[in-house]
N, C-alpha and C positions, 0 to 999 in steps of 0.2 A: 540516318541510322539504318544498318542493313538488318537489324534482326527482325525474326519473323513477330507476326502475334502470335501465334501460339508460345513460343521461346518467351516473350515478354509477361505471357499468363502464368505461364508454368513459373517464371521468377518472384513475379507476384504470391501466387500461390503457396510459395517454399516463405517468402517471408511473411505473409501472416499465421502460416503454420508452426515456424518455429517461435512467430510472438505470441500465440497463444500459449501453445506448450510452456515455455520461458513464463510468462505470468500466474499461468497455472501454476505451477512448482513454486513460484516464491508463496504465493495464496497459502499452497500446502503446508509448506511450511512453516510458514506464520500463524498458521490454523493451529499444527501441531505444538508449537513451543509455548500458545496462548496457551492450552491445555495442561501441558506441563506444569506449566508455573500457577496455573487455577488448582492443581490435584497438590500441586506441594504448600500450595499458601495455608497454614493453620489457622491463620492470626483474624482476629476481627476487623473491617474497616476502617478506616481510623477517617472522620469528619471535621474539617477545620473550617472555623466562619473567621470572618474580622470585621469586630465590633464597629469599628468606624476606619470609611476611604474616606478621604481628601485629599481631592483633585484641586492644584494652583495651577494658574495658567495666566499668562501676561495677554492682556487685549488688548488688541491697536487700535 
């Protein structure tokens, strides 16, 4: 490989820069639509149990 180290830093450097940025923005925007949707929800929670699980399972 004929590139320098600095050439190989600087590439480096461009890619974790743009995956930070890039993560950040999806964050943001997941931050944002969560908000969204918490300021438009009126409605009260709504709690569900179930009374009885059973579990079948064949044993060898």
């Amino acid at each position: 490989m004929n590139t320098s180290r600095s050439t190989r830093f600087a590439g480096l450097l461009m890619a974790v820069t743009l995956a930070v940025a890039v993560n950040g923005a999806v964050l943001l925007m997941f931050n944002s639509a969560a908000e969204e949707i918490l300021e438009s929800a009126n409605q009260a929670p709504t709690v569900v149990t179930l009374d009885l699980v059973t579990v079948v399972a064949h044993r060898s």
